[in-house]
N, C-alpha and C positions, 0 to 999 in steps of 0.2 A: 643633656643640654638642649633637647629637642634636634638633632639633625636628621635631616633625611636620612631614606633609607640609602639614598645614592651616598652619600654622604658614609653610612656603615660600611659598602660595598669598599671605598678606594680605601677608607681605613683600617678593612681586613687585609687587601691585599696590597695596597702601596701606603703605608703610615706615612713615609718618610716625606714622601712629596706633596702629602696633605699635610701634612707641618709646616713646608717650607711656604707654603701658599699662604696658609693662616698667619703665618710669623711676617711675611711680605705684608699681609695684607694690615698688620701693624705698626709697623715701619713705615711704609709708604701710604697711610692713609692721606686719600686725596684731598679732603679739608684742609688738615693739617701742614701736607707739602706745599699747598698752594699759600696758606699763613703765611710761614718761615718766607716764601718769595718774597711775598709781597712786604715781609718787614724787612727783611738782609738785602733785596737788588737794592741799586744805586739809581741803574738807567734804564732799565729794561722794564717794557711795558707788556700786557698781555691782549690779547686783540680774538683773533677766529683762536687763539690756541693756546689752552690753557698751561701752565708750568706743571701741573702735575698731568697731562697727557704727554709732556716729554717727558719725563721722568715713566712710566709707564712706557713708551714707546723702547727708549733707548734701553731698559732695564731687560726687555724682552730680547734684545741683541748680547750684556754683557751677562745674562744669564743661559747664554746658550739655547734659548728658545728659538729665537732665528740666527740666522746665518749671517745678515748684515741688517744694518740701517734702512735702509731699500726695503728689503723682503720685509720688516717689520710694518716699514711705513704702508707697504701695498697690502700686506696684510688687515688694516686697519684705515686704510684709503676714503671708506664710508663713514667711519666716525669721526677721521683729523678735521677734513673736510678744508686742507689746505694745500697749496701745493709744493714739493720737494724743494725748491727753490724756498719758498718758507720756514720751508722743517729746518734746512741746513744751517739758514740764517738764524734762525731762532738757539740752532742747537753750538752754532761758531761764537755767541754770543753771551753766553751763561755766565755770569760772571764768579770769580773764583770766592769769593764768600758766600756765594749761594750755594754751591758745590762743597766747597766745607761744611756749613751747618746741616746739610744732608746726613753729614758723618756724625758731626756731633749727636742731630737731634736722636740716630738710629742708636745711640748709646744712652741718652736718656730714655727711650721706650722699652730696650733690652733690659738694661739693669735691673728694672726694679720686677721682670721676670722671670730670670736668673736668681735674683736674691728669694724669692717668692716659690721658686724650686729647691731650694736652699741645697746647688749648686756650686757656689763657689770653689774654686780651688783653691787649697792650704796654703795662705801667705808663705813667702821665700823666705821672708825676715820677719819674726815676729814683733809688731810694734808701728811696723812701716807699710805705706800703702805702698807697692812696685809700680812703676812706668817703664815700660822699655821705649825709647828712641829710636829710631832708624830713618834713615834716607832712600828715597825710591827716585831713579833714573828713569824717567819712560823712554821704554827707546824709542829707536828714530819710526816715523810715520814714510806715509807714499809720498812722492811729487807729487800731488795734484795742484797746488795753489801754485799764483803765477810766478812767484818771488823763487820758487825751489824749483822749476822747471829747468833753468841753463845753471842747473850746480850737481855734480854728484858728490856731494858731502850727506852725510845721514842728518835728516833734522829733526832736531830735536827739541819736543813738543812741549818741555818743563821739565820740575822737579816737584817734588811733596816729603814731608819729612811727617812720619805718622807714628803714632803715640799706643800704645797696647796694655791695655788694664791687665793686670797679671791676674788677678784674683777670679775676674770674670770671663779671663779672655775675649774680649771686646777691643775694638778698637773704639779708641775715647775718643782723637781729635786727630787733626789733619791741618799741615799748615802746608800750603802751596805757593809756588812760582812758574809763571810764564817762562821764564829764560832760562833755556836748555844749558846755557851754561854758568846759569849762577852759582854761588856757591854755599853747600849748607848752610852756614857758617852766616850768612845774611839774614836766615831765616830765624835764628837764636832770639834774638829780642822779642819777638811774637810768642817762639817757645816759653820765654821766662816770665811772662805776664798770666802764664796761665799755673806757673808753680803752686802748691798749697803746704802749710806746714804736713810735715811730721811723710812727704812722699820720698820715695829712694826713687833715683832717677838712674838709667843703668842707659851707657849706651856705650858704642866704640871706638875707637883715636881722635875720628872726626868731628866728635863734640868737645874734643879737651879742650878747651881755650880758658883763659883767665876771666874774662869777660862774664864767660858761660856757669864756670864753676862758681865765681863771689854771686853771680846773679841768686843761682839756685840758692846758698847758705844763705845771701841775704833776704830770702823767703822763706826761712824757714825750712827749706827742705833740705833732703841730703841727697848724695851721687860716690855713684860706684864706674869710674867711668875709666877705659885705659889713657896711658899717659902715652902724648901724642910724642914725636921726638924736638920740634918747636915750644912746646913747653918746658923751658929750663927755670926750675925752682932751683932754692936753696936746699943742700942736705945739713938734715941734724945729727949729730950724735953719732954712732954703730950701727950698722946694719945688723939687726939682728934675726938670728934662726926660729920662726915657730911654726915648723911642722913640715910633713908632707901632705900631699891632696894625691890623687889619683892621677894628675897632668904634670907632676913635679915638686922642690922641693921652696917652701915659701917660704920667704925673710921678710921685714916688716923696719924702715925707719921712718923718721920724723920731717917732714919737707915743709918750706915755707916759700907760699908764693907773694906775689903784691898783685891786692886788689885795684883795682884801676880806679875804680871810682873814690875809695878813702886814701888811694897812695901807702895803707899799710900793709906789711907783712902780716901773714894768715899762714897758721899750721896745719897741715893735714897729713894725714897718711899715705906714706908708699909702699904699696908690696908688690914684693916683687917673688916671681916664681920661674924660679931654672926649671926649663921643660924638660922630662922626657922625651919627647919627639917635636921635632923644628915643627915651626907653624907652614903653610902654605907659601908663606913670603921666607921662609928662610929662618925666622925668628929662635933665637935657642933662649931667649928671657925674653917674660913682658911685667910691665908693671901696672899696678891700679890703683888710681889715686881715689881715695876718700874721705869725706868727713863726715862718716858714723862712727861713734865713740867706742871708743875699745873694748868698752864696760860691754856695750850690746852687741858688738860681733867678733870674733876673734878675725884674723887676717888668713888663716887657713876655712875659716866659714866664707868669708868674703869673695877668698880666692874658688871656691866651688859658686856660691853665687853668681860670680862672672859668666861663670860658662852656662848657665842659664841663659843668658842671652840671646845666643841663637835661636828662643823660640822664636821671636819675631819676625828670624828669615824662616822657619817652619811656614809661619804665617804668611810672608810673600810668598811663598812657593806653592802653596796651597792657593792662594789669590789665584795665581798665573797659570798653573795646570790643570785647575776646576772651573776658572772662568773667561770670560775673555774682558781681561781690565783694559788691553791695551788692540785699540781699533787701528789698526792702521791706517784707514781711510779717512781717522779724523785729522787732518793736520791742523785744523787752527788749533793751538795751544789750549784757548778755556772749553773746546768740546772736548778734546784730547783727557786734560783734568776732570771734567764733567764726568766720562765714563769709565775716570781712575776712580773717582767718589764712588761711584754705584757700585764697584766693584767692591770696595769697602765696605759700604753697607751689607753688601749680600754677603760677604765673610760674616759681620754680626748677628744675621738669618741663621749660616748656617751655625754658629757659636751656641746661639740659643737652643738649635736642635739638638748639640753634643749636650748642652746643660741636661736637659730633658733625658737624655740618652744614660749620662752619670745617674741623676738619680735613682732610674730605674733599674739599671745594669752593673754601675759599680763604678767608681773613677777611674780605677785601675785600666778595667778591660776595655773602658771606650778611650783612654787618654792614649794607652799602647797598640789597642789593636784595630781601632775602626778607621777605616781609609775614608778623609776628603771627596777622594776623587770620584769611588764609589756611590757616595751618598748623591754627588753634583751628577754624574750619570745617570743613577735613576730619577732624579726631578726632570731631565731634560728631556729624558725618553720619554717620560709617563705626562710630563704637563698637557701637552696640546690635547690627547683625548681630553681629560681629564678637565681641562677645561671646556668645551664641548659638551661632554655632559653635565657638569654644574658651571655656568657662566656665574660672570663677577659678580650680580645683583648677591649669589647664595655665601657669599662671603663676605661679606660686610659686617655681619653677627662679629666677627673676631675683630674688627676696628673698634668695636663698642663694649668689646667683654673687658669685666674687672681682672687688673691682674691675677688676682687670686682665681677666677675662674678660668683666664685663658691659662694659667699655670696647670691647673688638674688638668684640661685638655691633653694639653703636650702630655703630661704625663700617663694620660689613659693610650693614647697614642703611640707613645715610647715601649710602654706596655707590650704593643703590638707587632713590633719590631721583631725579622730574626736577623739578628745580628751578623750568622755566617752569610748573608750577601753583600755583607760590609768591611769582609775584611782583610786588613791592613796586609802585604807581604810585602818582608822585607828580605831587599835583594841583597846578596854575599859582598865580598868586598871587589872593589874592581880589580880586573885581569891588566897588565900593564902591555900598552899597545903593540903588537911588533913592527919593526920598523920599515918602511914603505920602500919599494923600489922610485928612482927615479921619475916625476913626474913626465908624461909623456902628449902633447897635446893630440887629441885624436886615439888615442892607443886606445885599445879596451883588450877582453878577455873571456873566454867561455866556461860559464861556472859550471855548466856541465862535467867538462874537462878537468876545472881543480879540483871537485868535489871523488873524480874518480880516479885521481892521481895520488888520492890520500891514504899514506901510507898505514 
C-alpha cells in the first residue's frame, strides 16, 4: 500500500495500536465529523474551534491518552488556539443529537468493514437480525457547578439506553437523556421509530411494557424480552412442559395482552423456566415473553437465547475498565453524554480490531481468549511515541482507503499479531467474604503482625 518504512517498524512490533489509529482515523475523519455537526446541531455555532478539534481533543482523554481534559487541552494549546474557558463552554454545550450520530455514523463506517472481513458472528436465531437493549446510569460527577456545591447528593449527569448489533458487535444507536432521573421507559418511543421488520429485540424487565412490546410487532419486528412483574396479561390454556436448558426446567403457555393503541387483545408467548439456582435477586422462576413463532424457535431455544444477553453488560464492562467513558469533571449533563458517545465509538474501534483478529486467528480463540483490557493497554502505552514518530498528516491515507483495501490492511496487520500478549485470564470463582470485627473509628492494625500470626 505504499507505507513507510516507519510505518513497517510499529507494524512489526505494535500492530495493534497501529490498527486502532487507522480504524480512529476512519471513524473520526474530520470532514466528515465536522458534516454530521453542521447538519444534526440545532444551535451551536463554530467560531476559532472547530467541532471535529473537540472531538479529537476530548477522544485523547476518553482513550486514555491523557489523563484529563486540561492535560489534553495544554497538550495541544498551539493548535486550539482558544482559551479553557472556551473549551469548556464549547464542550458543556454539545448537544445530545450530535453526540448520538457520533455513535450512529461510527456504525455505519464499521459495518461495511467488518462485513468486508467477513467477520461477522453466527446469527443467535436464524432468520432474525439481533438488537440487544440495555440501559446505561452514568454515575454521579464532581461538585464543580454552582447548583451542586451546597448539596451532597451524587449528581447525576443523565441516562443513555444503547443498542448492540449482535452479528457485528457494534454498537448501532444510542438514545440519550439529560435527567439523571428519568426513566427508561421515556426514552421507548425514540427506541420504537427505529424498529425494522424481520429484527429480534432482546432486552430485560425494564423494557416490558405494553406500549413497547405492540410497538415493536406493530413494526414488524419481534422481542424476546423478560416479563416485568406490572405486566399482568391474560393466561391461556395449560402451562405446558418442553424441556430442560442448562439454567432449569422450561414450560411454555399462551398470554394475551391489550395493545393500547387498537384496544385489542394480542397473543404471545410465555416461558417460563424453574431455575436451578436463584437469580441475584432471590428469583427461583423467570419468564420470557415473545412473539417469534413457535414454528422458528422452540421455547427451550429461546430460553438459552435469553441468557445471551449479558453480552451487552460484557460490553459496558469493557466500555468502563478499558476506557474512561465516564469524566467526572464533566458535570454538565451534554459534556458528561458527549464523552459517554466517544466512548462508544471507541468500543466500535476496538470491535473492528477483534473482526480483524477472528479472521486471521479463528473466532473461537479471539471471542474466548483475547482480553479488552489488554489490547486498550498497549494503544495507550505505545500511542504517544508513536505518534511522534508518524504525526497525523501520515494517516489520513486510511480516511481515504476503499473498504476493501483498508479491510486487507487490518488483515495484513492482524497477521502480525501475537496473540499471547493479549490474553484473556479468567479468575476462579469468588471466595465468600469473612465476616468483619466491629467497625472502630480511628482503630487500625499492623500487618506485619497478622501476617506473622498466621497459623
Amino acid at each position: 500500500m505504499g507505507l513507510s518504512k516507519m510505518f513497517e517498524s510499529f507494524l512489526n512490533q505494535r500492530p495493534i495500536c497501529v490498527m486502532a489509529r487507522a480504524t480512529l482515523e476512519r471513524l473520526l475523519d474530520d470532514s466528515r465529523v465536522n458534516e454530521r455537526f453542521e447538519r444534526v446541531a440545532d444551535r451551536q455555532y463554530t467560531q476559532e474551534l472547530l467541532f471535529s478539534e473537540l472531538v479529537g481533543l476530548l477522544s485523547e482523554v476518553v482513550f486514555g491518552w491523557q489523563p484529563s481534559v486540561h492535560a489534553a487541552y495544554q497538550s495541544k494549546i498551539d493548535e486550539i488556539g482558544v482559551s479553557t474557558t472556551a473549551l469548556y463552554n464549547k464542550l458543556d454545550r454539545v448537544e445530545t443529537a450530535v453526540s448520538a450520530e457520533l455513535v450512529r455514523d461510527s456504525f455505519r463506517q464499521a459495518e461495511p468493514v467488518v462485513r468486508a472481513l467477513r467477520a461477522n458472528q453466527p446469527r443467535w436465531l436464524a432468520g432474525y437480525r439481533v438488537k440487544v437493549l440495555d440501559g446505561n446510569h452514568l454515575s454521579a460527577t464532581e461538585h464543580r457547578i454552582e447548583e451542586l456545591r451546597s448539596t451532597w447528593a451524587a449528581p447525576l449527569p443523565g441516562k443513555a439506553l444503547v443498542v448492540l448489533d449482535q452479528q457485528r458487535m457494534l454498537i448501532r444507536d444510542v438514545f440519550l437523556t439529560e435527567d439523571g432521573h428519568a426513566q427508561e421507559r421515556s426514552l421507548f418511543g425514540r427506541v420504537v421509530k427505529t424498529i425494522e421488520r424481520n429484527d429480534l429485540w432482546m432486552a430485560d424487565r425494564n423494557f416490558c411494557t405494553q406500549p413497547f412490546l405492540c410497538g415493536i410487532a406493530a413494526r414488524g419486528g419481534f422481542y424476546l424480552i423478560r416479563q416485568h412483574s406490572q405486566l399482568r396479561g391474560r393466561l391461556v390454556g395449560r402451562r405446558k412442559r418442553v424441556g430442560t436448558t442448562e439454567t432449569g426446567v422450561v414450560s411454555e403457555q399462551k398470554m394475551l395482552i391489550r395493545d393500547p393503541q387498537t384496544g385489542n387483545d394480542v397473543a404471545i408467548r410465555r416461558i417460563s423456566i424453574e431455575l436451578f439456582e436463584a437469580t441475584e435477586d432471590g428469583d427461583t422462576e423467570i419468564h420470557l415473553l415473545s412473539n417469534v413463532p413457535a414454528q422458528r424457535a422452540q421455547g427451550t431455544q429461546l430460553a438459552d437465547l435469553y441468557r445471551k444477553r449479558w453480552t451487552i453488560e460484557g460490553a459496558f464492562l469493557e466500555i468502563t475498565t478499558t476506557l474512561t467513558c465516564e469524566i467526572k469533571t464533566l458535570t454538565y449533563p451534554k459534556a458528561a453524554l458527549f464523552a459517554f458517545c466517544l466512548a462508544l465509538l471507541a468500543y466500535n474501534a476496538v470491535s473492528v480490531i477483534k473482526a480483524a483478529l477472528r479472521r486471521e486467528h479463528g473466532r473461537e480463540r479471539i471471542n474466548e481468549g483475547v482480553s479488552g483490557y489488554y489490547l486498550s493497554l498497549e494503544i495507550s502505552q505505545t500511542y504517544d511515541g508513536m505518534m511522534v514518530a508518524l504525526p497525523a498528516p501520515h494517516w489520513h491515507v486510511f480516511g481515504t482507503m476503499s473498504v476493501q483495501d483498508f479491510a486487507a490492511f487490518l488483515r495484513d496487520a492482524a497477521g502480525r499479531v501475537r496473540l499471547s500478549r493479549y490474553q484473556k485470564h479468567t479468575r476462579g470463582p469468588k471466595k465468600p467474604q469473612p465476616e468483619k470485627e466491629k467497625y472502630k473509628n480511628g482503630g487500625h492494625v499492623s500487618t506485619a503482625k497478622l501476617i506473622a500470626a498466621r497459623k
